[in-house]
C-alpha positions, 0 to 999 in steps of 0.5 A: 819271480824275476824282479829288476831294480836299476842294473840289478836283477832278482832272482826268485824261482825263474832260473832256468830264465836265467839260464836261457838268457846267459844262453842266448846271450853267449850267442849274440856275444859271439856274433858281436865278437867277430871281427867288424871293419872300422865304420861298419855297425855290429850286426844286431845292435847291441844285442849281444850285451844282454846283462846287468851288474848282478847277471854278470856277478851270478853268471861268473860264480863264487870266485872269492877274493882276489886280493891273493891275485894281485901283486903288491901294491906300488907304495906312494912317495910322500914327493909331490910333483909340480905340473913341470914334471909331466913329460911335455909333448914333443912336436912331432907327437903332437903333429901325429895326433892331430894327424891321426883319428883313431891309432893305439900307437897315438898313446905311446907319444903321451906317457907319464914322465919316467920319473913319476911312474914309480910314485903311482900305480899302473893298471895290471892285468892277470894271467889270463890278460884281463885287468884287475885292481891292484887295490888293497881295498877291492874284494871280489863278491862271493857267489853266496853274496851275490845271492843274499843281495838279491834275495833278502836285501830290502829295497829301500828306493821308495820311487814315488810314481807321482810325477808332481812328486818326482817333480818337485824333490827333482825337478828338470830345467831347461838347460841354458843352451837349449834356451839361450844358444848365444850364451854357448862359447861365451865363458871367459873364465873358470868352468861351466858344468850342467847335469844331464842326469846321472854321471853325464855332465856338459862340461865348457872350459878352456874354450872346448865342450866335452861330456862325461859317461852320456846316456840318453837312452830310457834305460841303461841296458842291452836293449830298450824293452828290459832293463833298469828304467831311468825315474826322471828323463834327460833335460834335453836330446842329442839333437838339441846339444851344441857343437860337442868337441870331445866325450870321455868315456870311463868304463863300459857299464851300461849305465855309463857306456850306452851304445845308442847314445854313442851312435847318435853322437857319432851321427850328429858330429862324426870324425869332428867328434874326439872320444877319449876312452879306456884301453880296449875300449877301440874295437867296440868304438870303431864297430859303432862307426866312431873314428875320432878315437883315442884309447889310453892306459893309466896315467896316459894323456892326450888332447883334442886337435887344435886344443894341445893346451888342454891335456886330457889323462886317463887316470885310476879308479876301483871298479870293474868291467863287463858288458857281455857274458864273455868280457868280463874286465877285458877294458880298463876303467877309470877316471879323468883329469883335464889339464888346461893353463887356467883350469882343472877339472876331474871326472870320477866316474864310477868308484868304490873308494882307494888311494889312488885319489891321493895319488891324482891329487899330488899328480895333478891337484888342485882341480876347480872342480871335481865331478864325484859319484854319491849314489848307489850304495846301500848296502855297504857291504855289497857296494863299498867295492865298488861304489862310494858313499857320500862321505867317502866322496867328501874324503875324495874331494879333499884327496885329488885337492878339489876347490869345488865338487858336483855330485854325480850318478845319482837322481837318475837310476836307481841302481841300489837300495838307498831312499832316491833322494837320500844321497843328496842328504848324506852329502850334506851331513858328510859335508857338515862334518868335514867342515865344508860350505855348501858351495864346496860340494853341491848338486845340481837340479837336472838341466841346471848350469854352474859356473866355478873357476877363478880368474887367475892362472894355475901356479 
């Protein structure tokens, strides 16, 4: 029996299914791979990305731990760094950004000022150049692990099949720009954050508007007849979004990177459109035709042209990467802090929890708002790698110094065995018990709008 739930596939008796899938997706992977002219579409669409998290887990084996791999861990410094510290941009870097639309050299001009490099922990990659953690806290799953998952795991989601049900302990509004265009570009202060669903936010502060993670499509995978389903829809389309100035990308799962989301944006906007993305993350973007492309490590920044008051910096996380069967970590993954002289905002992504969110809260906290990720997390013991907790949110949120957070990547996908409403229960709990006001760490309804913020520079 081969049974899928949200990005995470069961395996009964259907092996030699399996196997023929991880074969034919091998050979799409190898078409996909081959070399594409910047602009030009791979052939066969996303065909090549034939695999959810748990394929992925099945298909490389037991690899065991691998903390053995990894080399010490760069210890924090209890010095904490003003603003001031951050190497500014010099004219003429800024004068080749706005000069260049998609370049891997743009990211050299960014770099962490050398006197914090030692005070943070940079991205590492194993002896076969693939990325790896370099946390402490990551342990590779075991191949005996994975199949105890998927085999005697109960699931727990309990998705009711009822609309009005699913209406009413998730409702979706019509999000204010779709039903008042004017009210775009009219926030004078602070930062306005709506939910699209999932880890996709719309987020306007600064004077720019940029998503988080957006999917539109009805399921986070290769293609549109198999894979995780999403439970409740997208609160508007591509084609009803305002001028989007920028999106960061923070890893290439499906439900985080979604390839016809990518290509609709990319058609409404095209060049104007500025993608912040992770390092080896270029190739891919450019075979989808995007060109507005910047590619940045850990602790590298950029900005979008004619914004270079608002910095964008790609910052760590714990997780992982892998679309194809052949790809496994070959692009980074991480998070995002965006800088600008009245606000701060962080975006998490997807994240099993670790130190460096101490590290980004001495770098650049306090934040206005920290987008945090609450859900897919049951079983502990198969997720806490790489997914956290509502509490461990709440320990985030006090780490990279949030005023306020919004709980993301949950109500959408159900990527794992937790009730569907039970992470917006936890999180009230955890907040109870780190003594936060409700207001210090919400959930928004999917469409809904937030305005966070003072009206006061950052010092």
């Amino acid at each position: 029996m081969l049974r899928e739930r949200a990005g995470i596939t069961y395996l009964g008796i259907c092996r030699p299914l399996l196997a023929a899938c991880l074969t034919a997706a091998a050979k799409f992977g190898s078409l996909f791979d081959r070399n594409v002219k910047c602009g030009q579409s791979a052939p066969g669409g996303e065909l090549a990305e034939a695999k959810s998290h748990c394929l992925s887990r099945l298909h490389n084996g037991a690899e065991g731990s691998m903390d053995a791999q990894l080399k010490e861990q760069v210890p924090i410094s209890s010095s904490h760094y003003p603003k001031e510290a951050v190497k500014k941009r010099s004219g003429n870097a800024s004068r080749e950004a706005r000069g260049s639309s998609s370049s891997r050299t743009s990211r050299k001009s960014f770099r962490l000022d050398y006197r914090l490099e030692e005070d943070v922990t940079r991205s590492k990659r194993g002896k076969d150049g693939r990325f790896v953690n370099p946390w402490p806290t990551w342990s590779d799953l075991a191949f005996t692990n994975v199949l105890k998952f998927a085999v005697m795991e109960r699931d727990h989601t309990n998705i009711p099949s009822s609309k009005a049900e699913l209406d009413e302990g998730l409702p979706i509004l019509e999000p204010y720009f779709v039903k008042n265009p004017q009210l775009v570009g009219s926030l004078a202060n602070g930062i306005r954050v709506t939910w699209l669903g999932h880890a996709s936010l719309l987020v306007e502060m600064e004077g720019l508007t940029f998503l988080t993670d957006p999917i539109f499509s009805q399921r986070a995978s290769p293609v549109q007849f198999f894979g995780p389903k999403r439970f409740r829809n997208p609160p508007c389309t591509v084609a009803q979004l305002p001028k989007i100035d920028a999106v960061v990308i923070s890893h290439t799962h499906y439900d985080h990177l979604d390839y016809n989301t990518v290509l609709s944006l990319n058609e409404r906007f095209g060049g104007d459109l500025r993608w912040f993305v992770p390092l080896g993350l270029l190739d891919w973007m450019q075979k989808c035709g995007c060109e507005n492309i910047i590619e940045l490590d850990w602790w590298e920044e950029n900005c979008v042209p004619g914004h270079d008051e608002v910095t964008f910096v790609f910052t760590p996380v714990q997780h992982w990467s892998k679309r194809t069967v052949t790809d496994d970590n070959k692009v980074l993954w991480g998070s995002w802090c965006v800088l600008g002289p009245w606000n701060r905002f962080f975006f998490a992504g997807d994240t099993g929890y670790c130190v460096a969110f101490e590290q980004i809260g001495k770098r650049y906290g306090p934040f206005d708002l920290a987008a945090i990720p609450i859900g897919a997390y049951e079983p502990r013991w198969f997720m806490k790698y790489n997914h956290v907790n509502p509490e461990e949110a709440v320990r985030i949120h006090i780490d990279v110094q949030a005023k306020k957070s919004v709980g993301i990547h949950w109500g959408t996908f159900a990527l794992a065995n937790e009730y569907y409403l039970e992470p917006r229960r936890k999180l009230e709990e955890a907040r109870e018990r780190y003594g936060l006001k409700p207001e210090d760490f919400f959930v928004l309804k999917h469409g809904e709008s937030r305005n966070v913020g003072e009206n006061e520079a950052f010092q």
